[in-house]
C-alpha positions, 0 to 999 in steps of 0.5 A: 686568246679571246676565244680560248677565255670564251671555250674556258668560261663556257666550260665552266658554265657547263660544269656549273650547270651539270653540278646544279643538275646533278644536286636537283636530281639528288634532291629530287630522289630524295623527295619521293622518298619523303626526306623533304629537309633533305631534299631542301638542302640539295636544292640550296647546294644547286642554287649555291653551286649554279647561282651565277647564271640568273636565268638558272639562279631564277629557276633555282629560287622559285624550286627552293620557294614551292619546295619550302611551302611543304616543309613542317613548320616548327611551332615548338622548341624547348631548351633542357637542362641536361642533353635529350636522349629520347621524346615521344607523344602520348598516344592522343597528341596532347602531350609528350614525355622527353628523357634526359641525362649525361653519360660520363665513362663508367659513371652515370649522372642523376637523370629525370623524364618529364611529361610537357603539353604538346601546344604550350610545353608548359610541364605536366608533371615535376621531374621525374628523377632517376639515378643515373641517365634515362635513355629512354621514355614511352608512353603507355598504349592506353597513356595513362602510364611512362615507362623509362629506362635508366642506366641505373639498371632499372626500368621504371613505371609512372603516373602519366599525370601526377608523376608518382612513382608506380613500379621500379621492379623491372631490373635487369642488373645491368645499364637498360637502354631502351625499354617497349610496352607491348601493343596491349600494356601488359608486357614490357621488353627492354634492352641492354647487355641482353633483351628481355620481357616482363610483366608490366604489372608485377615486374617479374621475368615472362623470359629469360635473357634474350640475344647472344651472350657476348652481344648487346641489344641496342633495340628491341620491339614488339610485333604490332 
């Protein structure tokens, strides 16, 4: 009976040690994909699966310790009123713009963007207020402008620094998910029921509705 508890346990050991082999592998392949939090969490399910053996324990920890010293390091977190649905920097880093809002069945609620500084996340402008969710905000190529776009059907176009309303000729008629400049400012794509580009200055159409008719675009961009 002894020695069967001794082959029982050492099996288990063996499937232990197996298990946290297999979870540093995954770890480990995702790491040379660059999803270092990913990696990160497979090392800590090996240590938490193969930590009853100290010397593993110990190799596990040490692998977690190198590991966590090339993880970014959060140096901001902002808490919102309403649920963020998009965040972006400016094209100099200095500052981002985040889009909020709450979708309800068949009803949107009043939503807003908002420009922050990027060190302090001190605001940089009022909100900005929309009619219905703003799903999503970009910064212009050159950043001097934010282009959001808003449930409410309407693609809109801001002051980046005062906030000031410049453009909300961009309507599509229908719930805008996500709106594009293209690389040079001077057109704006956006998607919905259908994709479609205009012109970033005056709003009118540069296309007609781009897609198949029964389908919706979720995401659209423009060739660099």
């Amino acid at each position: 009976a002894y020695w069967q508890r001794g082959l029982a346990v050492r099996a288990r050991d063996d499937a232990l040690a197996l298990v946290g082999r297999i979870s540093v592998s995954n770890g480990q392949a995702l790491a040379e994909q660059g999803d270092e939090f990913g990696a990160f969490s497979w090392f800590v399910q090996a240590l938490r699966r193969d930590g009853q053996n100290p010397q593993r324990a110990h190799e596990h920890r040490i692998r977690l310790g190198l590991h966590a010293r090339s993880l970014p390091r959060l140096i901001l977190s902002m808490a919102l009123p309403l649920p963020v649905s998009d965040a972006a920097f400016s094209p100099d880093g200095r500052s981002f713009v985040t889009a909020t809002g709450r979708s309800y069945p068949r009803q949107e609620s009043e939503g807003a963007a908002q420009v922050w500084d990027a060190v302090t996340g001190s605001p940089l402008t009022p909100p900005l207020m929309h009619g219905g969710t703003v799903y999503s905000a970009r910064f212009s190529p050159d950043g001097r402008h934010i282009l959001t776009a808003c449930g409410d059907g309407t693609a809109r176009i801001w002051d980046a620094r005062s906030g000031v309303l410049i453009s909300d000729a961009i309507r599509p008629g229908n719930v805008i998910r996500l709106a594009r400049y293209s690389p040079d400012g001077r057109a704006v794509v956006t998607a919905g029921r259908a994709a479609q580009i205009w012109d970033a200055q005056t709003g009118a159409p540069v296309t007609g509705r781009l897609g198949e008719p029964d389908l919706s675009a979720w995401h659209v961009e423009f060739s660099a």
